[in-house]
C-alpha positions as CSV (number, residue, x, y, z in Angstrom):
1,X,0.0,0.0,0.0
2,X,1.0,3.8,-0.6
3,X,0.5,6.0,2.5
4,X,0.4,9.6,3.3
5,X,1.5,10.3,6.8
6,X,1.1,13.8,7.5
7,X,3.2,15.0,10.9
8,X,2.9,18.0,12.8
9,X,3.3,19.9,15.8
10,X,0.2,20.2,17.8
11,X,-3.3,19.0,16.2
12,X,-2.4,20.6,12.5
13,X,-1.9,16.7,11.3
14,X,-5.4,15.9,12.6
15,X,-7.3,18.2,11.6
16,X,-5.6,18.6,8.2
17,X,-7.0,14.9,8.3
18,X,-10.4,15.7,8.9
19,X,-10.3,18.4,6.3
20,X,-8.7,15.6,3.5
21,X,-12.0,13.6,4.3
22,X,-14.2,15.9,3.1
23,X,-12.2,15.7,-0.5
24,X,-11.5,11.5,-0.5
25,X,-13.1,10.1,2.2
26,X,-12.4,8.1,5.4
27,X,-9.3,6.3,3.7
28,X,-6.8,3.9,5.7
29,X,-3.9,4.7,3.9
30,X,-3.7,8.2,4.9
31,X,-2.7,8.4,8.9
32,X,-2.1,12.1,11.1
33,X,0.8,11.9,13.4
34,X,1.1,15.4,15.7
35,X,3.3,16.1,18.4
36,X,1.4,16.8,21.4
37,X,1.5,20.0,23.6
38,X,4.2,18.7,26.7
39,X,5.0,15.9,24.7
40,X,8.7,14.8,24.1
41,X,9.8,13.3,21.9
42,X,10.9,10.0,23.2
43,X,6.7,9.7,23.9
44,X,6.3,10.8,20.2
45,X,8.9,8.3,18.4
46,X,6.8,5.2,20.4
47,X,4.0,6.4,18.5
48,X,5.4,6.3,15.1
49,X,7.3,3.1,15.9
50,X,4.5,1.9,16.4
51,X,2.7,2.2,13.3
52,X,5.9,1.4,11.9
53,X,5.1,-2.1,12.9
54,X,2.2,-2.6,11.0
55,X,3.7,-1.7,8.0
56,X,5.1,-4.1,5.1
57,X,7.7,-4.8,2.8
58,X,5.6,-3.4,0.3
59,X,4.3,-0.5,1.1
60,X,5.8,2.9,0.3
61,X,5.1,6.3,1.6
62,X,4.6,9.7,0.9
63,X,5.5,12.1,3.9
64,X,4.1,15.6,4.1
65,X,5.4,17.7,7.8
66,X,4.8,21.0,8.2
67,X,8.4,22.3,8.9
68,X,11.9,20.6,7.6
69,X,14.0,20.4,10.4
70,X,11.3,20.6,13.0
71,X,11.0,17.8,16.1
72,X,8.2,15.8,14.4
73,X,9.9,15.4,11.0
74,X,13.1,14.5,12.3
75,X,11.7,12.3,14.8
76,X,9.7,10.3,12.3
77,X,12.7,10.6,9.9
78,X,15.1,8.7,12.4
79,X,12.0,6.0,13.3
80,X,11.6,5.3,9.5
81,X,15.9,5.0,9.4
82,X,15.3,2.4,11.8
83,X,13.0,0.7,10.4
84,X,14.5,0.9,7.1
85,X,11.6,2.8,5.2
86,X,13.5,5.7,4.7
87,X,14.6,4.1,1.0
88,X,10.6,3.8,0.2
89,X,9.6,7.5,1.6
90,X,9.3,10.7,-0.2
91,X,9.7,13.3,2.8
92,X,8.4,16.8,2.1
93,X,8.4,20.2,4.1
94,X,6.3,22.8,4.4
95,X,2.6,20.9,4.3
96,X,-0.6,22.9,2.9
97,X,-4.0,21.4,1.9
98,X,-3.3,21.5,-1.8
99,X,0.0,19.8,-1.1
100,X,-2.2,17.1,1.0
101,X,-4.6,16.6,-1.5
102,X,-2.7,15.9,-4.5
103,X,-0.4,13.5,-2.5
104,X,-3.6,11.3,-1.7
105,X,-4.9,11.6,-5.5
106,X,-1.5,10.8,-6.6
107,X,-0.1,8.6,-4.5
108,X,-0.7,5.0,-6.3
109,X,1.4,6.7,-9.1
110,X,5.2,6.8,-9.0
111,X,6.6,8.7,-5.7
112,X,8.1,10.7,-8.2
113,X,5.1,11.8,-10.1
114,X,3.2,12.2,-6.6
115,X,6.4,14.5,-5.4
116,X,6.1,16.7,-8.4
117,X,2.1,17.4,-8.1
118,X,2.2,17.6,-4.3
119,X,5.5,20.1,-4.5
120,X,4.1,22.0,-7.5
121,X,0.4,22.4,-6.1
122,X,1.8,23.2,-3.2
123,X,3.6,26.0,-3.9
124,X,1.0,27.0,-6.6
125,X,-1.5,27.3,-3.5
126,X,0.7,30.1,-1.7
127,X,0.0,33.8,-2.7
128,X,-1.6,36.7,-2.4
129,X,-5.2,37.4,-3.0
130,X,-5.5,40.8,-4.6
131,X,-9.1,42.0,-5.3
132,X,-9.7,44.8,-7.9
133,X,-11.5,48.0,-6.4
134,X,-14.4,47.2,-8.5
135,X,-14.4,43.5,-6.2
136,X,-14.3,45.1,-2.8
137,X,-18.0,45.4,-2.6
138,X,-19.1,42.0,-3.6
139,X,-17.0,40.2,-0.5
């Protein structure tokens, strides 16, 4: 199986989730990892181990955090390294919705066709909204 595993601090994972379900569905092969308020990271890297486990030789993933370099990314990064699945991720930074969404529509593509269209929409998706003067009354 392909999986998105979005991973976050604080509830941004899980309600990212929720918000995917309204576009695809209740899907098992997306999962929402965030580290708690208080939590450490020891408590967090049980967690992922944890799924880690049910996991198979087979299965690939797609993983969308919301900062590179940030304590649930890293920590999830080290827990896939130990369980080898670092070879069969695509890790990406700086999560958004449209980022999300075209990972679960394009994950049982190639990784690298899912990277593009999640990295491409997901820059596309960040920009300024600029309404005309003629607009401002119709908001």
């Amino acid at each position: 199986m392909n999986y998105v595993i979005l991973i976050t601090h604080g509830k941004f994972a899980e309600g990212l989730h929720d918000t995917l379900k309204m576009f695809v569905g209740e899907r098992e092969d997306v999962l929402s990892i965030g580290l708690r308020a208080g939590e450490d990271v020891a408590a967090l890297a049980s967690r992922i181990n944890e799924c880690c486990e049910g996991f198979n030789e087979n299965d690939q993933f797609i993983v969308l955090g919301d900062m590179i370099g940030g304590s649930p990314l890293t920590t999830l990064m080290n827990c896939f390294s130990e369980h080898n699945l670092l070879k069969r991720s695509v890790i990406l930074g700086g999560l958004n919705l449209a980022m999300a969404l075209n990972a679960v529509l394009m994950k049982e593509g190639s990784l690298e066709d899912c990277k593009a269209a999640a990295l491409r929409e997901g820059m596309q998706a960040v920009n300024e909204v600029k309404l005309s003067s003629d607009d401002d009354d119709e908001i």
